[in-house]
C-alpha positions in Angstrom: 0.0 0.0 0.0 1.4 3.5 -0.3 1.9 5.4 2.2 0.3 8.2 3.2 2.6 11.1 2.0 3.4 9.0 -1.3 0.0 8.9 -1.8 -1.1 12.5 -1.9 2.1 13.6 -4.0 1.0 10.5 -6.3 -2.7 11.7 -6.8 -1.5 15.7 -7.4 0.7 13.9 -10.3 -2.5 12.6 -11.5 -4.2 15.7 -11.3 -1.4 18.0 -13.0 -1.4 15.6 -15.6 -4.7 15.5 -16.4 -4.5 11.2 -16.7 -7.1 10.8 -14.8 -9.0 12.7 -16.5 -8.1 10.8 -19.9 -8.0 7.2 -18.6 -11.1 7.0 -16.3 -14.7 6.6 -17.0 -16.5 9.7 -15.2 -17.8 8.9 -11.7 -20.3 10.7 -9.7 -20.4 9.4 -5.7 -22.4 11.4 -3.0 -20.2 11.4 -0.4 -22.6 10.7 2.3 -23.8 7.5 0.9 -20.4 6.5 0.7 -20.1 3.9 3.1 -16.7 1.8 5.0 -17.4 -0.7 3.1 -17.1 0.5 -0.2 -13.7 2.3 0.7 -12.6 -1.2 2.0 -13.3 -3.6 -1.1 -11.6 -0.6 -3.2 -8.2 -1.5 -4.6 -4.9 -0.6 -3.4 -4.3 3.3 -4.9 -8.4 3.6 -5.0 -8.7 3.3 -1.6 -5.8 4.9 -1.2 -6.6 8.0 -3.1 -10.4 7.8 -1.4 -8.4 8.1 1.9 -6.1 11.0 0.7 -9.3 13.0 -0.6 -11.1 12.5 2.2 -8.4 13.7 4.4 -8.8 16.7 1.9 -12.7 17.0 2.4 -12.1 17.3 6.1 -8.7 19.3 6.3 -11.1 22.1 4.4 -13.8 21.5 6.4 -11.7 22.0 9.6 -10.7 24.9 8.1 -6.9 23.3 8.8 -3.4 24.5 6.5 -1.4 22.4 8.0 -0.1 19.3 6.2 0.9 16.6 9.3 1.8 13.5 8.0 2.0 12.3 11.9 -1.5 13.0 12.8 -3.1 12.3 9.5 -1.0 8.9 9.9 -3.1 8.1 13.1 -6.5 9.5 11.6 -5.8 6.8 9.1 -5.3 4.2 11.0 -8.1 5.2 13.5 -10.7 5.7 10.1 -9.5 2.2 9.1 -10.4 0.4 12.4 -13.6 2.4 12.7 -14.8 1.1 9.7 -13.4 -2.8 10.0 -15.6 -2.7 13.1 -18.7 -0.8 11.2 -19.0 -1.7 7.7 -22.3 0.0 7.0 -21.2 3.0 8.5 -20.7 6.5 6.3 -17.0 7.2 4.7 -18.1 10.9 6.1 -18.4 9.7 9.8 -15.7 7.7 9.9 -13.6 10.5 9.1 -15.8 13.0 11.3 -14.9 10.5 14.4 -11.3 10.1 13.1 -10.3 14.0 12.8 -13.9 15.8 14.0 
């Protein structure tokens, strides 16, 4: 899996490029439907880049400019367990419990 910091400089690479744009298939998700399971059958770099964007969602949100590879490390981890043990649950409160 990549790690965190990895992750984030490969999605901006992505996004400079514009390949994602070019090699995906449009895809419309509403966040809040979004649930820990379907971030946890994702692949490797789509889970991973879910996890980076909504580290994104809720570093705005949070109203946060402060890139911490440490903490956002932990909330990872602590998103990851929280939805292991709650499947069903919302991608958005999983991340609200992690780094609300």
């Amino acid at each position: 899996m990549l790690s965190l910091k990895n992750g984030l400089a490969l999605g901006a690479a992505i996004f400079a490029t514009g390949a994602l744009a070019q090699d995906a298939d449009n895809i419309v998700l509403q966040m809040e439907e979004f649930t820990c399971r379907d971030m946890l059958v994702r692949s490797g770099f789509e889970r991973d880049f879910t996890i980076a964007y909504m580290h994104g969602y809720m570093s705005g949100k949070l109203n946060e400019t402060t890139f911490d590879a440490n903490k956002l490390t932990l909330a990872t981890d602590a998103v990851l367990d929280f939805c292991i043990s709650n499947p069903d649950a919302s991608i958005m409160a999983a991340f609200e419990k992690a780094r609300g």
